[in-house]
C-alpha positions in Angstrom: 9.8 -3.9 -1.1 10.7 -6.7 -2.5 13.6 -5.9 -5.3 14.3 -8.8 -6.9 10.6 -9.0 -8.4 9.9 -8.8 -12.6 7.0 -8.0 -13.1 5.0 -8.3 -16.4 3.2 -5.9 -18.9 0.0 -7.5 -19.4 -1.7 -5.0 -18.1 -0.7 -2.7 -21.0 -3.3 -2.9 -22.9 -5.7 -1.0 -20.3 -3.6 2.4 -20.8 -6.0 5.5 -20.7 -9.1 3.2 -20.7 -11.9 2.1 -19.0 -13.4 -0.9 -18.6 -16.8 -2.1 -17.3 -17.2 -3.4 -14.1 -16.6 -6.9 -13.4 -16.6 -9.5 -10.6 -12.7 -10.1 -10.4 -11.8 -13.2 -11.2 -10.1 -14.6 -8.3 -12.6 -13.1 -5.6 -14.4 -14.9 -3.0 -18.5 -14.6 -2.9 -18.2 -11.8 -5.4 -16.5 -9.8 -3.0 -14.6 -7.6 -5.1 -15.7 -5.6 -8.7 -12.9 -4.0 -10.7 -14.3 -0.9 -11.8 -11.5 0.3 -14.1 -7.4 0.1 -14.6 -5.2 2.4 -16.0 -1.4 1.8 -16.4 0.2 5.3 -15.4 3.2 6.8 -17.5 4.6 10.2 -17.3 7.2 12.1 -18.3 9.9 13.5 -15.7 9.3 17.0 -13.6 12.0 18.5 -13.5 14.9 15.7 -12.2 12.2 13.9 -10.7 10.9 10.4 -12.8 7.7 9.0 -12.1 8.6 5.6 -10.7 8.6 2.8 -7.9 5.3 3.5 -6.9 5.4 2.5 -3.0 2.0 4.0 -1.9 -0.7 6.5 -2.0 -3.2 8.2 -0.4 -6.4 10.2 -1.1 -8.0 13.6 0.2 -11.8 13.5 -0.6 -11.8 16.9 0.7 -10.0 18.9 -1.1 -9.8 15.8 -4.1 -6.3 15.4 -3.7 -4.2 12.0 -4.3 -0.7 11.6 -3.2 2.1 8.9 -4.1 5.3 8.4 -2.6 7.8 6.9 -4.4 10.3 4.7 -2.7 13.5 6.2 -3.7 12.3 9.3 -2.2 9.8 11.1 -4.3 6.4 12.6 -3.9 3.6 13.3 -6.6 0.5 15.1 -6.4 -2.7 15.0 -8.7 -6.2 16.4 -8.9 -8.3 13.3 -8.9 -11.6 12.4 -8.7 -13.8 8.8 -8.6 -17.0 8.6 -8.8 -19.6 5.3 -8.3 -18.2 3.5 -11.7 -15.0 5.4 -12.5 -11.7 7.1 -12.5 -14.1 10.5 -13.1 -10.5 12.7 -13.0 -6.9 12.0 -12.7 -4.5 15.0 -13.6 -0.9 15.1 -12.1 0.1 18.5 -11.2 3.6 17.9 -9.1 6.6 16.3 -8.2 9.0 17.1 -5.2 11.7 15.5 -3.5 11.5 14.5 -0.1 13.6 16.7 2.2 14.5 17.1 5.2 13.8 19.4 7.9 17.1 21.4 6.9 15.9 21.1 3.1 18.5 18.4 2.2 16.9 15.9 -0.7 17.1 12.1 1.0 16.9 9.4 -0.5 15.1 7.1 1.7 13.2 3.7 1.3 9.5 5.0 2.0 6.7 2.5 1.8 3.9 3.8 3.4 1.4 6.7 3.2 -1.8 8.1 4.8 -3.1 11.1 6.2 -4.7 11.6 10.0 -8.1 13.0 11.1 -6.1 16.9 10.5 -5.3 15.9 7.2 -1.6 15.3 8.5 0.2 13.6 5.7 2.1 10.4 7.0 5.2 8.2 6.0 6.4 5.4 7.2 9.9 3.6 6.2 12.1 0.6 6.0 15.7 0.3 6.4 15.8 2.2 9.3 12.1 1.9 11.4 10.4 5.7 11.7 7.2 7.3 11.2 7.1 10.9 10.2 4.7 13.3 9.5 5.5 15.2 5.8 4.2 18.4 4.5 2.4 18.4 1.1 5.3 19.8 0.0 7.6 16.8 0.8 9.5 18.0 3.8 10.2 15.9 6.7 8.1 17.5 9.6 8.4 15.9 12.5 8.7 12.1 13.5 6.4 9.8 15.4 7.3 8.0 18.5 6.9 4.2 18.7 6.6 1.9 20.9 9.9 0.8 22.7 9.4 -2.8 20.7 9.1 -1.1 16.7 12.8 0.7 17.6 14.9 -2.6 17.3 15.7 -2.9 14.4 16.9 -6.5 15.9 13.4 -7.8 15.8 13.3 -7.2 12.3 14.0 -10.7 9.3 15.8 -7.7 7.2 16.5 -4.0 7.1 14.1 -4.7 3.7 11.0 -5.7 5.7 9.9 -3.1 8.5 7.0 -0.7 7.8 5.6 -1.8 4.5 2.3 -0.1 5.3 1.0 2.3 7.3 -2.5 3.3 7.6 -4.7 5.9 10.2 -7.9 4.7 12.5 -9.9 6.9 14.3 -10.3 4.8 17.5 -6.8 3.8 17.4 -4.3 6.1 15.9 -1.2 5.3 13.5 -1.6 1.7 12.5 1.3 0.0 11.1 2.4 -3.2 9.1 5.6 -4.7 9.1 6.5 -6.6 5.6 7.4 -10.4 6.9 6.7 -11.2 10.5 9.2 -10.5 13.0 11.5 -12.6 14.8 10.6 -15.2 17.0 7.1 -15.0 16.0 5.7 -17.8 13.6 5.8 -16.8 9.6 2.3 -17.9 9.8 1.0 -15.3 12.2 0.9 -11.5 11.0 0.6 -8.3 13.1 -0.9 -4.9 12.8 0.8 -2.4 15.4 -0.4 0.8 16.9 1.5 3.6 17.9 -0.4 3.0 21.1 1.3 -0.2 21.4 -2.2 -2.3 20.9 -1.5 -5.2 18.5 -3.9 -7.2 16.3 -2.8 -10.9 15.2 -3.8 -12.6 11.9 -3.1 -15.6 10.2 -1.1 -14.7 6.8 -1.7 -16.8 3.8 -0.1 -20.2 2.9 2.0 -18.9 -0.1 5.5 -19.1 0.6 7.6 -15.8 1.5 3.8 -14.5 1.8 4.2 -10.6 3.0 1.7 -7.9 3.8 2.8 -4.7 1.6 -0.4 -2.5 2.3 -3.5 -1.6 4.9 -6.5 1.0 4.6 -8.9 1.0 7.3 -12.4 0.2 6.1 -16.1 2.4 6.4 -16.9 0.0 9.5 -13.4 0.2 11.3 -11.9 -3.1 10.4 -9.0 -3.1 8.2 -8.6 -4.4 4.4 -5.0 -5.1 3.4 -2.9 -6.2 0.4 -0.9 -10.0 1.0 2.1 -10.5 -1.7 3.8 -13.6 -2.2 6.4 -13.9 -4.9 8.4 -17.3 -5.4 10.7 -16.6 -8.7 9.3 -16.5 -12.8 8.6 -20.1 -12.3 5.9 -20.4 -9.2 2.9 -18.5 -9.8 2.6 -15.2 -8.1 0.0 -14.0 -5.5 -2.2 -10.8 -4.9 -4.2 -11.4 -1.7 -6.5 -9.1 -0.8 -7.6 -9.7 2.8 -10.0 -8.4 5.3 -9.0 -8.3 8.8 -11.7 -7.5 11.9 -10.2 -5.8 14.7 -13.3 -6.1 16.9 -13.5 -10.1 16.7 -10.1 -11.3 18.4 -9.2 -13.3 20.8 -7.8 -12.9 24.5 -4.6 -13.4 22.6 -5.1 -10.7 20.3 -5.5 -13.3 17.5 -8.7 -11.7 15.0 -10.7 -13.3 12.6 -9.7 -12.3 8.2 -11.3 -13.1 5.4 -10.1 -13.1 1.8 -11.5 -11.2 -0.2 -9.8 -11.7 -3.6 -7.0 -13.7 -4.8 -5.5 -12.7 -8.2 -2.8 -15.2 -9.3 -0.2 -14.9 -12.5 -1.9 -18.5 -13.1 -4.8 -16.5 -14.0 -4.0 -13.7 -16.1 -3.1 -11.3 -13.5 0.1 -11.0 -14.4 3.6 -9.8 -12.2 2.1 -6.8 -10.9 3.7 -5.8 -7.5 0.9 -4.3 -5.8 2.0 -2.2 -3.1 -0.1 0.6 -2.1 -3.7 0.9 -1.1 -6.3 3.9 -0.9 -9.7 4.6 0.3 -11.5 7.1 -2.3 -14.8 6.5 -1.2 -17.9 3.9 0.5 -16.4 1.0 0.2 -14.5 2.1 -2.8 -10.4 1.8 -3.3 -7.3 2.0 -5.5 -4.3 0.1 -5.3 -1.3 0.4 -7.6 1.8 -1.2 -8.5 5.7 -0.6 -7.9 7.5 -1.5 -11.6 10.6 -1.2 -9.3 12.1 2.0 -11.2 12.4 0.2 -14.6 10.6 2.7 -17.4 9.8 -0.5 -19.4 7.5 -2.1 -17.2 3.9 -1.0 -15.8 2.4 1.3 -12.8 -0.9 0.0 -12.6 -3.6 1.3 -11.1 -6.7 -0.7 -10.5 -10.1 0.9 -8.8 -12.3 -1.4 -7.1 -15.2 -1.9 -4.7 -15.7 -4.1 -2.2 -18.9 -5.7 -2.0 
């Protein structure tokens, strides 16, 4: 995560409401409808704030949708979404992450899915692991990686390993690392399996351009969230990207496709988008990190791609 971003609050105005579908301006062929926004606020549990949204991740089953928080919390709610709408959206808990002695942690978690069990999973930056977490919060067990992911020497910072982190049922644990890694072109992104399969992409143009979440799609490729953020001045960048895992290259290097663009040019605002759920066909949220400051927005935006 990126923590020198400001975001703004022009998405204020959509608190508790709904809006009708639209077309997203910004999106490519009409590729994208925004079916409804809310900004989220809540009040403490317990010690716990709600804040620094990092991720989330949603349980059709049992109509469940987690969020990690980045500083090392975890929030629960009953939620529903139906063809048009946010149909239900009731938080229930908050924990702290904890170790698998119980000790609270305080660590820089970024990503969240769950695997064909229903195996809640996290993955982190500052120091590269994958781990398995109870619903409860509690550390379970880690996930090995592939000799490569362990050096942290590859890495351009201790602030850029797994941004994202995402669960496909041909390949496994998929990962994303934030900037690409050293000694390989800031043009060229990668998506890494636990398998130690990789999948090339070309990244967008926009300087410091970083990928900060994936969700594997109902036809196995991948859709994914592109930030690029270049101070108050430059306009800032929500790419939202589509990436095909079965159309590559002997080099591993796959066809994308944008989907949407949403620029601060155009209204979008500062919003730090940096988690990304599946809810349903074709259907997804993604949500913002206001980087712990109570003043500024957690957005959450449904949408569907066309």
């Amino acid at each position: 995560m990126k923590k020198n971003i400001i975001l703004s609050t022009i998405f204020i105005l959509f608190f508790g409401c709904t809006i009708t579908p639209i077309v997203a301006k910004g999106t490519v062929n009409k590729r994208i409808t925004i079916l409804e926004q809310k900004v989220l606020s809540f009040d403490k549990r317990g010690d716990i704030p709600f804040e620094g949204i990092s991720d989330l991740d949603y349980d059709a089953k049992n109509h469940k949708l987690y969020m990690i928080g980045d500083r090392g919390y975890f929030y629960v709610f009953d939620a529903n979404f139906d063809t048009r709408r946010i149909k239900k959206l009731k938080y229930q808990k908050a924990y702290h992450i904890r170790t698998t002695k119980n000790n609270i942690i305080h660590p820089d978690i970024e990503g969240l899915t769950h695997d064909s069990k229903g195996n809640l999973i996290l993955s982190f930056e500052r120091t590269p692991d994958v781990e398995i977490v109870s619903k409860q919060g509690k550390l379970i067990k880690k996930l090995t990686l592939p000799k490569k992911l362990r050096d942290k020497s590859i890495y351009k910072s201790s602030n850029s390993m797994f941004e994202g982190v995402a669960y496909h049922p041909k390949y496994g644990v998929l990962l994303a690392v934030e900037r690409p890694i050293n000694h390989q072109a800031n043009t060229k992104q990668t998506i890494y399996s636990l398998k130690g399969k990789e999948w090339h992409f070309k990244a967008e143009s926009y300087p410091n351009s970083s990928v900060t979440a994936l969700e594997v799609m109902d036809d196995g490729n991948i859709i994914l969230i592109e930030r690029a953020y270049n101070g108050l001045s430059n306009p800032f960048y929500i790419t939202l990207k589509k990436v095909y895992l079965n159309q590559c290259n002997k080099k591993s290097e796959c066809k994308s496709e944008v989907l949407a663009t949403f620029s601060s040019a155009e209204g979008w605002g500062y919003n730090n988008f940096e988690g990304l759920a599946k809810v349903g066909k074709n259907r997804y949220v993604m949500v913002s990190d206001n980087n712990g400051r109570s003043f500024l927005p957690t957005n959450l935006t449904y949408f569907r791609v066309n």
